[in-house]
Gaussian input, Z-matrix of N, CA and C with variables (Angstrom, degrees):
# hf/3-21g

backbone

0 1
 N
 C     1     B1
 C     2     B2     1     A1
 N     3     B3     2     A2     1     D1
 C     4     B4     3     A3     2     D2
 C     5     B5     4     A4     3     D3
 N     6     B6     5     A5     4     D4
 C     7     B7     6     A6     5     D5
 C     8     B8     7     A7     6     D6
 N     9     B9     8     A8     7     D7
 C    10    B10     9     A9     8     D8
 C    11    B11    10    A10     9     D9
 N    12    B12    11    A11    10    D10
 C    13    B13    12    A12    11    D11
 C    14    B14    13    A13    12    D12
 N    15    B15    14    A14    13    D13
 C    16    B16    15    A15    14    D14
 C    17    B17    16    A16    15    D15
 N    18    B18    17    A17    16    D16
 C    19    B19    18    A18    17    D17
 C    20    B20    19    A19    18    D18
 N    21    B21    20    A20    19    D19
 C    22    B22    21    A21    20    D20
 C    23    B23    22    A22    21    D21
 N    24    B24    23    A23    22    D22
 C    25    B25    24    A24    23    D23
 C    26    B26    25    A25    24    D24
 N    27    B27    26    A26    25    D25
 C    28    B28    27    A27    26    D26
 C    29    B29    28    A28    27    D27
 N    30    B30    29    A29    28    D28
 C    31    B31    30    A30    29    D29
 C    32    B32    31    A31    30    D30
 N    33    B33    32    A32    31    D31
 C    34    B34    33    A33    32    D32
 C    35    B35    34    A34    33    D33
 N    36    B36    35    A35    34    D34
 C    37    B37    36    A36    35    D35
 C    38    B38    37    A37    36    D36
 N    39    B39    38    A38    37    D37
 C    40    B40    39    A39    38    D38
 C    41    B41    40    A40    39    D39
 N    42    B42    41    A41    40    D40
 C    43    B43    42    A42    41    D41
 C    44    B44    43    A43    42    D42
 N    45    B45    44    A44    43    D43
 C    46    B46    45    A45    44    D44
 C    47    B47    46    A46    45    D45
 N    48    B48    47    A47    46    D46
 C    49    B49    48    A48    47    D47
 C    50    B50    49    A49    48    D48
 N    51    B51    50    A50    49    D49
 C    52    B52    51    A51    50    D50
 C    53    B53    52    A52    51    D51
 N    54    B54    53    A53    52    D52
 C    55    B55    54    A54    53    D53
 C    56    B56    55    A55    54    D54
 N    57    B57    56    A56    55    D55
 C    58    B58    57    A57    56    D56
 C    59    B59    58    A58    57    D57
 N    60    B60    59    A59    58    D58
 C    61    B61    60    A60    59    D59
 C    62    B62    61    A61    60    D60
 N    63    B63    62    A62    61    D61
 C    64    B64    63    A63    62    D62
 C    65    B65    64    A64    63    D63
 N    66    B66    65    A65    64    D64
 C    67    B67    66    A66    65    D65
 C    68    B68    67    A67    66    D66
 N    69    B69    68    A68    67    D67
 C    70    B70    69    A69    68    D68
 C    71    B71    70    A70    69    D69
 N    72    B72    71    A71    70    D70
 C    73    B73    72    A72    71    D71
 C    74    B74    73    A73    72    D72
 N    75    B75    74    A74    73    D73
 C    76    B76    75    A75    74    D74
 C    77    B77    76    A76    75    D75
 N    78    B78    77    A77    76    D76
 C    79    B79    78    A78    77    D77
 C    80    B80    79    A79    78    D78
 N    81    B81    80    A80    79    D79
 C    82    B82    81    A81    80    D80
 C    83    B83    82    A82    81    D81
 N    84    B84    83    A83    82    D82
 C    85    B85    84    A84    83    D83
 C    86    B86    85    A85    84    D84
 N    87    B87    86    A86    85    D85
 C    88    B88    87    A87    86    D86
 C    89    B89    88    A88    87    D87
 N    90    B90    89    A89    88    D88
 C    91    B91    90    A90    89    D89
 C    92    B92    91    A91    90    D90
 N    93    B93    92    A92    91    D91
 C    94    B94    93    A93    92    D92
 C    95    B95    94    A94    93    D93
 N    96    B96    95    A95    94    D94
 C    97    B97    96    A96    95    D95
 C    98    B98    97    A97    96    D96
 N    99    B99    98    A98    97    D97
 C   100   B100    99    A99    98    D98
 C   101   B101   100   A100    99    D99
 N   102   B102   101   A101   100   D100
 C   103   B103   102   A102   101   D101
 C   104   B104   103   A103   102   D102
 N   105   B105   104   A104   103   D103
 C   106   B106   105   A105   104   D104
 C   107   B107   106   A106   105   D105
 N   108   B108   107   A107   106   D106
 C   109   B109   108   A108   107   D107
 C   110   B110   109   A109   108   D108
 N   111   B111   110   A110   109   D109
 C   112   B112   111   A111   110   D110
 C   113   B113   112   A112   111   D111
 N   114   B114   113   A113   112   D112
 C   115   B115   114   A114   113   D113
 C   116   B116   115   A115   114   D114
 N   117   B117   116   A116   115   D115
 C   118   B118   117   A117   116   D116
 C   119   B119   118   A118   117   D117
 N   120   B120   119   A119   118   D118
 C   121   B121   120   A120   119   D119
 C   122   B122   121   A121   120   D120
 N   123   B123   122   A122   121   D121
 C   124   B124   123   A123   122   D122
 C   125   B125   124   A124   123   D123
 N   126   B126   125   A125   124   D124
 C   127   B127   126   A126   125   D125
 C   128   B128   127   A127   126   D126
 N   129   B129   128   A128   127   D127
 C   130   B130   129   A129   128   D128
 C   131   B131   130   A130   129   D129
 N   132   B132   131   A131   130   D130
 C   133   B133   132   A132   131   D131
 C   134   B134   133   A133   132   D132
 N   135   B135   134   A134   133   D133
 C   136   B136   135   A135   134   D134
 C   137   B137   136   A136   135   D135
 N   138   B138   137   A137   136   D136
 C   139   B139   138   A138   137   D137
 C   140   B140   139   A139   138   D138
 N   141   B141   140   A140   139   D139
 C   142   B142   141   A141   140   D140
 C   143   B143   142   A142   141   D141
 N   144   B144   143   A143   142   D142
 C   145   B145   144   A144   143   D143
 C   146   B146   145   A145   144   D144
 N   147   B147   146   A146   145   D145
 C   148   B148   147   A147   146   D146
 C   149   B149   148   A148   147   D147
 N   150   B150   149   A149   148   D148
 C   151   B151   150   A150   149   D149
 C   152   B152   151   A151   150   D150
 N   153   B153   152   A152   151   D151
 C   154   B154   153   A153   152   D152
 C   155   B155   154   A154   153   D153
 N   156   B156   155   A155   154   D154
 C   157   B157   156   A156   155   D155
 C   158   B158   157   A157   156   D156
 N   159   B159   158   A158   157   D157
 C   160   B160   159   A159   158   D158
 C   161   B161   160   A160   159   D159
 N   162   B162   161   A161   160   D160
 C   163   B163   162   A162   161   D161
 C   164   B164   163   A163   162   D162
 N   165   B165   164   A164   163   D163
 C   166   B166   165   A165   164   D164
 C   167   B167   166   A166   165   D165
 N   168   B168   167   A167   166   D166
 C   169   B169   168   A168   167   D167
 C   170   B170   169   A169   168   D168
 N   171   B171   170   A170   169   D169
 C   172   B172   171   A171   170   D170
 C   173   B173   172   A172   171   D171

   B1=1.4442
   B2=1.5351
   B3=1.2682
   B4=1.3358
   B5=1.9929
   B6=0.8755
   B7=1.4742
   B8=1.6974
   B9=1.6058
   B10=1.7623
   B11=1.4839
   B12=1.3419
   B13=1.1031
   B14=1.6612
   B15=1.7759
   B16=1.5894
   B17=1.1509
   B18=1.8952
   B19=1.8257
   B20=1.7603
   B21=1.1296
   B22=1.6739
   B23=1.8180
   B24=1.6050
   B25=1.1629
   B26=1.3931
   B27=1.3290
   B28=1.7636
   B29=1.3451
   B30=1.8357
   B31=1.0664
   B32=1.9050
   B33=0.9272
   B34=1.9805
   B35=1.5021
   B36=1.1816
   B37=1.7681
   B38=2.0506
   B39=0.9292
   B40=1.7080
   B41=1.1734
   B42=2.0368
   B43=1.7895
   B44=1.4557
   B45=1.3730
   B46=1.9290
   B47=1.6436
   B48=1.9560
   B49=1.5537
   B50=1.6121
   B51=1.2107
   B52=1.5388
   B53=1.5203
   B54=1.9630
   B55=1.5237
   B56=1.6136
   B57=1.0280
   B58=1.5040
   B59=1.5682
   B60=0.9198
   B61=1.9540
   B62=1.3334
   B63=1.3187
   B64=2.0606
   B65=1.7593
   B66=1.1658
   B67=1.3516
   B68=1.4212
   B69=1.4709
   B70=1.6666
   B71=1.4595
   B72=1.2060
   B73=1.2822
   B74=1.6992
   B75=1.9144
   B76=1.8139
   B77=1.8154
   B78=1.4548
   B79=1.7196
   B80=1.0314
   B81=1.6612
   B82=1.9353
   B83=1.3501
   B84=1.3621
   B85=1.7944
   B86=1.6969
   B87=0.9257
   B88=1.6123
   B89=2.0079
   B90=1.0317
   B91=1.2347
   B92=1.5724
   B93=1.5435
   B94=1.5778
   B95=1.5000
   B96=1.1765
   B97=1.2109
   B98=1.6524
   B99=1.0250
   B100=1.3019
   B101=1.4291
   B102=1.2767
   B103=1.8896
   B104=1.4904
   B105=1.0445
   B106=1.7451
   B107=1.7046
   B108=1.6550
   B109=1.4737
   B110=1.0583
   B111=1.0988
   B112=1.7718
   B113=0.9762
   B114=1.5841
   B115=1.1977
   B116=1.3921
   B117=1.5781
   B118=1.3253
   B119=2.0873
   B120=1.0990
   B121=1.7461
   B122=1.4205
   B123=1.6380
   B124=1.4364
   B125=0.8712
   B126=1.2028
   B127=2.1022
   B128=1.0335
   B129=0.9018
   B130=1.4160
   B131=1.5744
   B132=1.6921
   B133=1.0010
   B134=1.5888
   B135=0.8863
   B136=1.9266
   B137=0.9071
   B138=1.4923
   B139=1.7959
   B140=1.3170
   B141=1.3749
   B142=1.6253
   B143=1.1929
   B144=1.7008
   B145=1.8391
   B146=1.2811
   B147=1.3253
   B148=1.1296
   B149=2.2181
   B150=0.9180
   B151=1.4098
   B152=1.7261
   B153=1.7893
   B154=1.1738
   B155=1.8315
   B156=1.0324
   B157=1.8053
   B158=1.7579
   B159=1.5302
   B160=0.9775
   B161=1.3314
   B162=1.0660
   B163=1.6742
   B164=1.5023
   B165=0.9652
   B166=1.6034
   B167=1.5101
   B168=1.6051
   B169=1.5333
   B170=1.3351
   B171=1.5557
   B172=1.4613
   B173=1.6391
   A1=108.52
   A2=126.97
   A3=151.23
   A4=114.61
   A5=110.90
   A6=76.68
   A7=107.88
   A8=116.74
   A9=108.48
   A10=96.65
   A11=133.33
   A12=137.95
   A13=120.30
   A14=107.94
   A15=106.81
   A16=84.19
   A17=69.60
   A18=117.11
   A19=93.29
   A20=118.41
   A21=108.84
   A22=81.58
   A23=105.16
   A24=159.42
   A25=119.94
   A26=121.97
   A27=111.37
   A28=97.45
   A29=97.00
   A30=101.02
   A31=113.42
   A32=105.26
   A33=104.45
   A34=105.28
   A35=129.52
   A36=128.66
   A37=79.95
   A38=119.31
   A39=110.52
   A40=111.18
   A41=95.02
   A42=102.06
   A43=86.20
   A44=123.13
   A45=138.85
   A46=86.72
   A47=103.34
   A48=111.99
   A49=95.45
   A50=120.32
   A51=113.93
   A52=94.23
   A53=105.12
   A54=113.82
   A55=100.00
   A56=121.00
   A57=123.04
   A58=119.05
   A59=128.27
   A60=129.29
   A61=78.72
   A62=134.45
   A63=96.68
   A64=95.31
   A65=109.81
   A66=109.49
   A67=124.15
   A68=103.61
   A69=101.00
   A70=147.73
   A71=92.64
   A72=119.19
   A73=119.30
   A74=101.88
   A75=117.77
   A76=84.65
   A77=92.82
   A78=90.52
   A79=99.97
   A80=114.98
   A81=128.54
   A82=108.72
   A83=119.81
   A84=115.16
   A85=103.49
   A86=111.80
   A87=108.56
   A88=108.34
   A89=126.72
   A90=131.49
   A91=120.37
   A92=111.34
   A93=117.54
   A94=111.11
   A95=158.22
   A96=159.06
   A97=99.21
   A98=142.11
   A99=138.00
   A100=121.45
   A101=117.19
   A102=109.48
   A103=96.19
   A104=88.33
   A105=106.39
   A106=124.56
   A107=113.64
   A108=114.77
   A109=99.63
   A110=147.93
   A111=158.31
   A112=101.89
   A113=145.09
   A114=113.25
   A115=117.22
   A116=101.83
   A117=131.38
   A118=122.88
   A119=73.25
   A120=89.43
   A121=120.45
   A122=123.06
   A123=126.35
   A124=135.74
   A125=137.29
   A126=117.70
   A127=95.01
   A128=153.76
   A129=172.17
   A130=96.33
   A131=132.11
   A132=128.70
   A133=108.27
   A134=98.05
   A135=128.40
   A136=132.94
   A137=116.83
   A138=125.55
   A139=121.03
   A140=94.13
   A141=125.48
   A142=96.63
   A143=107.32
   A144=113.98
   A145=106.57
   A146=109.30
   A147=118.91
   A148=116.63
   A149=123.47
   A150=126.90
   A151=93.24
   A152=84.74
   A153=110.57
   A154=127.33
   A155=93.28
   A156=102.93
   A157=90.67
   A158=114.84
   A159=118.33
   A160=115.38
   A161=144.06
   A162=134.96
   A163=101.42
   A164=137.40
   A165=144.55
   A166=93.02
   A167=117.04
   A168=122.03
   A169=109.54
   A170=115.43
   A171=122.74
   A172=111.71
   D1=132.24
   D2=159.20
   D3=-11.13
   D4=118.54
   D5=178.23
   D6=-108.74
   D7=145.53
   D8=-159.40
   D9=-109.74
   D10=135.08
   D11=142.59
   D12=-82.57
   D13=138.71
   D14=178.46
   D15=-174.78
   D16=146.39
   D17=-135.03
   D18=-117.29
   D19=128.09
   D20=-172.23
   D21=-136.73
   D22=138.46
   D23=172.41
   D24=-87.64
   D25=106.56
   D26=163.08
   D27=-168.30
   D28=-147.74
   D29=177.57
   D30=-159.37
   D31=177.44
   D32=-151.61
   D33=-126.34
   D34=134.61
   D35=-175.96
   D36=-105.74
   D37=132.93
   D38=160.52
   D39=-175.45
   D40=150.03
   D41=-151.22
   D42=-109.02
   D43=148.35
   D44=-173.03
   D45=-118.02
   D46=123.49
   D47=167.11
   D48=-109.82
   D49=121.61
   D50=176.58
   D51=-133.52
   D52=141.33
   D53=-175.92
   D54=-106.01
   D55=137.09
   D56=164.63
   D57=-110.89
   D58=-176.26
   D59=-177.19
   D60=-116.15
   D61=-15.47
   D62=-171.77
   D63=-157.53
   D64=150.58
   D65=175.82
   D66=-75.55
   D67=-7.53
   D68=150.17
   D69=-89.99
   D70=-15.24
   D71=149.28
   D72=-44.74
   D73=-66.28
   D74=178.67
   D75=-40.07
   D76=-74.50
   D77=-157.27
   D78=-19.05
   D79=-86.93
   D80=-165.23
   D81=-35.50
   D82=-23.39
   D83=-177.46
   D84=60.17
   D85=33.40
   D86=-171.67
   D87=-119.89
   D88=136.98
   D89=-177.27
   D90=46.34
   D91=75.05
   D92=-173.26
   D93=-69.85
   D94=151.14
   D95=175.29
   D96=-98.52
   D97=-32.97
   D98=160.15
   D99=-133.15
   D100=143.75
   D101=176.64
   D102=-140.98
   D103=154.50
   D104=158.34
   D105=-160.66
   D106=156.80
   D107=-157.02
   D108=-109.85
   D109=151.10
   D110=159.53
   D111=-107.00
   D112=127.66
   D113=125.53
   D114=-110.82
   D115=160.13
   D116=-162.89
   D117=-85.60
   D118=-35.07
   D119=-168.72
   D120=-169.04
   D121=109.58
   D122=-179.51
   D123=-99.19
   D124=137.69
   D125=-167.91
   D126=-124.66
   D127=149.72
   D128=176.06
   D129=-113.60
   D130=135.43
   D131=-175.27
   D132=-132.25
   D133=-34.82
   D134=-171.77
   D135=-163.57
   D136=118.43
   D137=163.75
   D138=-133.81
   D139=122.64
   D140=-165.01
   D141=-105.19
   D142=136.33
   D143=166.80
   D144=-131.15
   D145=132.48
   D146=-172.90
   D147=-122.90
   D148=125.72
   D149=-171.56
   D150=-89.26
   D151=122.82
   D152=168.19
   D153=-73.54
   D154=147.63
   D155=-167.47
   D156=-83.04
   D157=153.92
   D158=174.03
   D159=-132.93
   D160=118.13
   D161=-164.04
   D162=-106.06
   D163=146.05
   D164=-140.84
   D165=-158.81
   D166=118.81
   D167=177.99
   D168=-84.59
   D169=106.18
   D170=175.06
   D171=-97.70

């Protein structure tokens, strides 16, 4: 069987909670001690499928 690749398009509303030990750290945005992702809102815009090529060693 064929194998299908599909490719979906949109776009994402989403809020970033990241904990730091020091507020220079927040600034630098560098080494979070905890994170987490929300997201808020998804759009879906486009999905394309496309059939994958298969090359077979003869």
């Amino acid at each position: 069987m064929p194998k299908i690749i599909k490719t979906t398009t949109g776009q994402a509303d989403f809020i970033v909670k990241e904990e730091y030990p020091s507020e220079n750290q927040a600034i630098e945005g560098k080494d979070p001690t905890a994170s987490e992702a929300e997201i808020s809102d998804l759009k879906i815009e486009n999905v394309k499928y496309k059939l994958k090529e298969v090359l077979k060693n003869e």
